[in-house]
N, C-alpha and C positions, 0 to 999 in steps of 0.2 A: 731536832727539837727535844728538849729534856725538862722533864716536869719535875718539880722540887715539891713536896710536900714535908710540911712540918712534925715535929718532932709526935705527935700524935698519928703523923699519917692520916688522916680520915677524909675522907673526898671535900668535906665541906669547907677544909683547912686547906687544902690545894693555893699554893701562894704561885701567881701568874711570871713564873720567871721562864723567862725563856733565852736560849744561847746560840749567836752565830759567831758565823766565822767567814768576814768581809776582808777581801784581800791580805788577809793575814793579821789582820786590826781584830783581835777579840771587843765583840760586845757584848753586853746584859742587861736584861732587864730587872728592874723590880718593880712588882707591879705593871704597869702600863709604862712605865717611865725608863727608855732604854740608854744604855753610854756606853762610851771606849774604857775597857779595861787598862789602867796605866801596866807598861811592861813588867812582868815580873810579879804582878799582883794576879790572886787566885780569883776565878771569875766567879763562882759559887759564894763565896764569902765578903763582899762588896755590895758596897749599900750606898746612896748617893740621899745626901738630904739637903735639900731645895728645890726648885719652881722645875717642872717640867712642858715643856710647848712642843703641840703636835707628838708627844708621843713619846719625846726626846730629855733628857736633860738640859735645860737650859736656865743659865745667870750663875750669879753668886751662889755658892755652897760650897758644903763638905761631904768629898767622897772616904769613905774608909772601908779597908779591907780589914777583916775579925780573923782572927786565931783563936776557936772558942768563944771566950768572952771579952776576950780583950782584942781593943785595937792595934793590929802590928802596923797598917800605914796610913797616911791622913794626908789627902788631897783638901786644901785649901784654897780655892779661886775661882775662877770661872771658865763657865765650859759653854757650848756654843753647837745645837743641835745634836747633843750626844759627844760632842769630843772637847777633849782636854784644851782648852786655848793658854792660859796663862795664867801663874799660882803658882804652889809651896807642897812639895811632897815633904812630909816630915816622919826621920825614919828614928832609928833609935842613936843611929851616929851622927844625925843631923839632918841638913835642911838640902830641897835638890829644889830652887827658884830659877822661876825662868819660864818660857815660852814651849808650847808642846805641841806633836804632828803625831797622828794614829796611836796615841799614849804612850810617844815616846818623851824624853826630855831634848829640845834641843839645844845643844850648848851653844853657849854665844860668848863673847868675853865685853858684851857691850853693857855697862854700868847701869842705865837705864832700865832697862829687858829687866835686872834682878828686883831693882829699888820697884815698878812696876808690878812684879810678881809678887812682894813683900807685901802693898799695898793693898792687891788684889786678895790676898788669901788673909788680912786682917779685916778687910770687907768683911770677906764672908765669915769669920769667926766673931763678930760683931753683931751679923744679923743671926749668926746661927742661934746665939744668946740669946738676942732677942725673941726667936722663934719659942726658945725652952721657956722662956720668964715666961711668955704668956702663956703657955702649957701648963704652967706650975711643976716645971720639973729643975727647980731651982740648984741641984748640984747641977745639974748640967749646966746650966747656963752661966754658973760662978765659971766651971770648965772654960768653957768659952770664951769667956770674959777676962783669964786669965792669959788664953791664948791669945788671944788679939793684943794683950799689952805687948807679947812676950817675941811675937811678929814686928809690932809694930818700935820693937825698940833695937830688933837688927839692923834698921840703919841710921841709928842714933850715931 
């Protein structure tokens, strides 16, 4: 177990993250709300924003792992008691869509599976917008809104 305390340090600031290590499946918590780290993503700096049940992440959202202040990857889709099911890792070279097991990516060459994933992850960059407009954190949500055109026009 490893306690993460913010940039103040001070007990009261204690953010509830906590780290295991399940079959060799990294997961994290933040907050109360735990998920499979996708491979190759650093588990400390991952942050999942949408619905959590029982405890877990679950539905539509967006995972993204920070370097600093910026976003280095961005999980887009849906995830299903903590793990990855299907969506859009979007990195700086491009797009990794498709179906996922222990947050790996599973390749497929079956046409559906991508157009599926495409879908899935302008879902959720759709609601994510939505989530920011009513927050009033209006770049975000343009962000977002952007993105789901920009998803949603890879399989024009």
């Amino acid at each position: 177990m490893l306690e993460v305390r913010d940039l103040a340090g001070s007990a009261g600031a204690v953010r509830g993250v906590l780290f295991l290590c399940l079959l060799g499946t990294h997961v994290a918590a933040w907050g109360a709300c735990q998920f499979t780290v996708p491979e190759g993503w650093v588990q400390t700096s991952t942050r999942w924003d949408g619905d959590c049940r029982d405890g877990y992440a679950d539905g539509i959202g967006v995972l993204k792992e920070y370097q600093g202040q910026e976003v280095k990857h961005l999980f887009l889709g849906r995830i299903k008691s903590g793990a990855l099911v299907v969506g859009v890792i979007e990195e700086r070279d491009g797009y990794l869509a498709g179906k996922f097991h222990k947050g790996r990516h599973v390749p497929s060459d079956d046409r559906q599976t991508v157009i599926t994933a495409f879908a899935e992850a302008e879902r959720a960059a759709k609601q994510a917008a939505i989530r920011y407009r009513k927050a009033g954190n209006t770049p975000s949500a343009r962000f977002y809104e952007d993105k789901a055109r920009q998803l949603g026009e890879q399989m024009d």
